[in-house]
C-alpha positions in Angstrom: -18.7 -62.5 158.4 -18.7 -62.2 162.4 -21.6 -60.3 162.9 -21.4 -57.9 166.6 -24.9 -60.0 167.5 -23.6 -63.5 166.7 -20.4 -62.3 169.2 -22.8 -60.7 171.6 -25.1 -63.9 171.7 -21.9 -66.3 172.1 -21.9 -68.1 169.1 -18.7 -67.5 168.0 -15.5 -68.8 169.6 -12.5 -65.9 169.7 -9.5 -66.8 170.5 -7.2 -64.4 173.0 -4.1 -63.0 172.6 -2.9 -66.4 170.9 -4.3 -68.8 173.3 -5.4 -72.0 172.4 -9.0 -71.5 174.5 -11.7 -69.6 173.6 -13.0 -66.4 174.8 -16.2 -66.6 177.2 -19.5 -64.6 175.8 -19.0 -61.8 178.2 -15.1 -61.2 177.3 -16.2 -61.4 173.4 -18.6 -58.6 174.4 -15.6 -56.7 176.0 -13.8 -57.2 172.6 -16.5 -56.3 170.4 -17.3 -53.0 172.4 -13.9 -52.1 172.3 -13.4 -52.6 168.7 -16.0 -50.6 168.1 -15.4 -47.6 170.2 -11.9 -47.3 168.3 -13.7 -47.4 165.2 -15.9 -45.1 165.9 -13.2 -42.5 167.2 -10.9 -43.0 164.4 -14.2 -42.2 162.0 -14.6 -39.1 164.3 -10.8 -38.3 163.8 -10.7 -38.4 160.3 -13.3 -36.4 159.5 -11.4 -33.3 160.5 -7.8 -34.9 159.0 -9.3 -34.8 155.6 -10.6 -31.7 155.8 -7.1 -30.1 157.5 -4.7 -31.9 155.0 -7.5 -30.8 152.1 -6.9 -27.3 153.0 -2.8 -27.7 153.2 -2.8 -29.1 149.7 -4.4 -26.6 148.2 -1.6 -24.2 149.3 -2.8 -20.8 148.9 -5.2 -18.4 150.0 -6.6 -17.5 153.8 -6.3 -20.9 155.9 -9.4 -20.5 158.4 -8.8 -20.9 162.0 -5.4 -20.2 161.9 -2.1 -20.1 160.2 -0.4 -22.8 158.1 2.1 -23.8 161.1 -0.7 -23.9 163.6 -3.0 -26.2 161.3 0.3 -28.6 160.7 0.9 -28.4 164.3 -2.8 -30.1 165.0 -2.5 -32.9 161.8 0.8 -34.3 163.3 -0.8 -34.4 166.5 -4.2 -36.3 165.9 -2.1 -38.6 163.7 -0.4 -39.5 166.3 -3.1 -39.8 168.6 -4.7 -42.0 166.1 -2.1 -44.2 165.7 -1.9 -44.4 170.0 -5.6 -45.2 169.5 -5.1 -48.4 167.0 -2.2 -49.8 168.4 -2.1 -52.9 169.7 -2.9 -53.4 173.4 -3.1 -56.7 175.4 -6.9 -58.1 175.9 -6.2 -59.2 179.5 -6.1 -56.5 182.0 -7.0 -52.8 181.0 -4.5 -50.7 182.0 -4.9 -47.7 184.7 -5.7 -44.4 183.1 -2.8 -42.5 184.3 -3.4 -39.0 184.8 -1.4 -35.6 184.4 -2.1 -32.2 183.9 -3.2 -30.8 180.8 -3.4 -27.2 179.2 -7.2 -27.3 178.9 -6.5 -24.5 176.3 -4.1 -26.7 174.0 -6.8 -29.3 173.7 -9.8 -27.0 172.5 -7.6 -25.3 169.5 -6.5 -28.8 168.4 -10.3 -29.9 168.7 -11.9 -26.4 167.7 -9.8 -26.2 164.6 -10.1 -30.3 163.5 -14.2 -29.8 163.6 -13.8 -26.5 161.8 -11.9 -28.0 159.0 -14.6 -30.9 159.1 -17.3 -27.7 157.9 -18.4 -27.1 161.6 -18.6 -24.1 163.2 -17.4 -23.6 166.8 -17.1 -20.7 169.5 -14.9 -20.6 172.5 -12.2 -18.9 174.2 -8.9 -19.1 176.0 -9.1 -19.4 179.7 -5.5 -20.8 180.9 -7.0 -23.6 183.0 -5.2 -26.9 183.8 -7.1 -30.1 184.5 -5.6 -33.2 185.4 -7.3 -35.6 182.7 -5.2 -38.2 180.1 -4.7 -35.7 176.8 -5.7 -38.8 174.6 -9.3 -39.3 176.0 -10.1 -36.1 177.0 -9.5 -35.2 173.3 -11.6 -38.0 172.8 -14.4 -36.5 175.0 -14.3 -33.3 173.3 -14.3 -34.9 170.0 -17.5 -36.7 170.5 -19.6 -33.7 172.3 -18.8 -31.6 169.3 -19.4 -34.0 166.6 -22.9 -34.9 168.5 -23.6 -31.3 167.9 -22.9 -31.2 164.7 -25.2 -34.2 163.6 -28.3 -33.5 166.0 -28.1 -29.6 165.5 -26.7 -28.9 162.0 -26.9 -25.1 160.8 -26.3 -24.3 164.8 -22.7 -23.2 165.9 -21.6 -25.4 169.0 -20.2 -23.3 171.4 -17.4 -24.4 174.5 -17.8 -22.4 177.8 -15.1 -23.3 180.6 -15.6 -22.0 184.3 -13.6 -22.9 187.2 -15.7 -23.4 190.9 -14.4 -25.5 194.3 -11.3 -26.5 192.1 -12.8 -28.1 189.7 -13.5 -27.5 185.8 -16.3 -27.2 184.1 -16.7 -27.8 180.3 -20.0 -27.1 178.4 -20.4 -28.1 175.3 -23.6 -26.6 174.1 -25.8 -25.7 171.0 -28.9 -24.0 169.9 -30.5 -26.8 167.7 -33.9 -29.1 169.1 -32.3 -30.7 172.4 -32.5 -33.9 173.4 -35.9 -36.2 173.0 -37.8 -36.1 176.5 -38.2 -39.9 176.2 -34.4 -39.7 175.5 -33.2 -37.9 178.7 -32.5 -40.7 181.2 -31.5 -43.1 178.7 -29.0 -41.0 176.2 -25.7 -42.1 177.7 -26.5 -45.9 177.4 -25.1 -47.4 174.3 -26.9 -48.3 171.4 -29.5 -45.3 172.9 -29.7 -43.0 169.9 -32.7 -40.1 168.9 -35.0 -41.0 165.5 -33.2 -41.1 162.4 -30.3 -40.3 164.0 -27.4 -41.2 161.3 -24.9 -42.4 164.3 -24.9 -45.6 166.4 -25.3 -44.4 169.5 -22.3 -45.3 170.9 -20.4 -42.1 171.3 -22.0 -40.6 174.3 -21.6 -44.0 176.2 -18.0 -43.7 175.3 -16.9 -40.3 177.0 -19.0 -40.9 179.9 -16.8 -44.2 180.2 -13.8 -42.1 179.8 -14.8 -39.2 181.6 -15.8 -41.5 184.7 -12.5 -43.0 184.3 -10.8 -39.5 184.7 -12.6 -39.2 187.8 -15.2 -36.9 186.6 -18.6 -36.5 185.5 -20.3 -36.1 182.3 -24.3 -34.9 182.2 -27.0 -33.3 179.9 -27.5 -29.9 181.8 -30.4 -28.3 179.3 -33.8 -28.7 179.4 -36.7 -29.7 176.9 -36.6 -27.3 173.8 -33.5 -25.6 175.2 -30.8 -27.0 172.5 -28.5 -29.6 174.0 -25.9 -28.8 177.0 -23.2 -31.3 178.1 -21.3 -30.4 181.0 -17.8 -31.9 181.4 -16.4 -32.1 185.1 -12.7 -32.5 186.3 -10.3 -31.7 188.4 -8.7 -28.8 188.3 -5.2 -28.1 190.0 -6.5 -26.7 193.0 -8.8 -29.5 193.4 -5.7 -32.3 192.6 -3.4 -30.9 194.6 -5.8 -30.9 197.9 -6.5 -34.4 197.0 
């Protein structure tokens, strides 16, 4: 079996997009990473899938966070993002993140109610904002601060408070559980970085800072020692894009 180290040390040849040559350590690498991050959000994806379609078999009784139509309305669409996630896409050049504006609101009930039928518990509330983001990663983004929460503070509800300033929007994902490690706090966005016994793999903050910084904006732990954990999500909003 090709093992992620025996790739990341170059010992195995991996051939490209049906070329006869071989890929160079550092584009194995490229693969590898790749491979994994869609892994790891399809993982992330399915958790609250299973839980959604668990709930619409059943047919009957209270659905929780919302009605039947609104619960269908969230399954079709992270199926299909899912299936946009694990299609096949050329290994040569990555392609520009084109970027559009998106109902901030839209996002956070698809990714609200997806972690709530995964058992999690999570506040927030409308705010009609627009950023300009790519719905697909910022989804994404979402996805992993949320599921974070869950694992490093379970028992504590993850709560998602969005404020507008200078045109742009801010997103904090936050909870009340032990915080981040202070031996953890300049390292926690690298990959592989992950606190004791954690039971992930330390790769899902690395990936929404990737995406984030590809959206333009910024991702960064915003709470201190012992204060539970705070990410804070920046990007443009439409005041901001439209002076741009």
């Amino acid at each position: 079996m090709k093992t992620h180290e025996k790739f990341q040390h170059g010992d195995i040849p991996v051939a490209l997009g049906g070329s006869r040559g071989f890929a160079t350590r550092e584009s194995a690498s490229v693969v590898v990473a790749d491979c994994e991050d869609r892994l790891h959000a399809v993982r992330s994806g399915l958790a609250g899938l299973a839980g959604a379609l668990h709930v619409l078999a059943q047919g009957s009784g209270e659905l929780p966070g919302g009605s039947r139509e609104r619960l269908e309305s969230m399954v079709v669409a992270e199926v299909e993002r899912l299936q946009r996630l694990v299609a096949p896409s050329p290994l040569s050049e990555p392609e520009d993140v084109v970027l559009e504006p998106v109902e901030l609101d839209r996002v956070l009930a698809d990714v609200a109610l997806s972690r709530r039928m995964a058992g999690q518990e999570v506040a927030w509330s409308t705010t009609g904002h627009t950023v300009w983001a790519c719905r697909d990663d910022l989804v994404e983004v979402v996805n992993i601060l949320l599921v974070n929460a869950w694992r490093h503070a379970q028992g504590s509800p993850a709560r998602i408070d969005v404020t507008e300033t200078a045109g742009s929007v801010r997103i904090a994902v936050s909870d009340r559980g032990p915080g981040v490690p202070v031996e953890l706090r300049e390292s926690i966005f690298q990959r592989g970085v992950r606190r004791p016994h954690s039971p992930g793999q330390g790769l899902g903050l690395a990936m929404a800072r990737e995406m984030v910084t590809a959206l333009g904006g910024s991702l960064e732990l915003c709470s201190g020692p012992g204060e539970g954990a705070c990410f804070v999500l920046m990007l443009a909003g439409d005041a901001m894009h439209g002076a741009a």
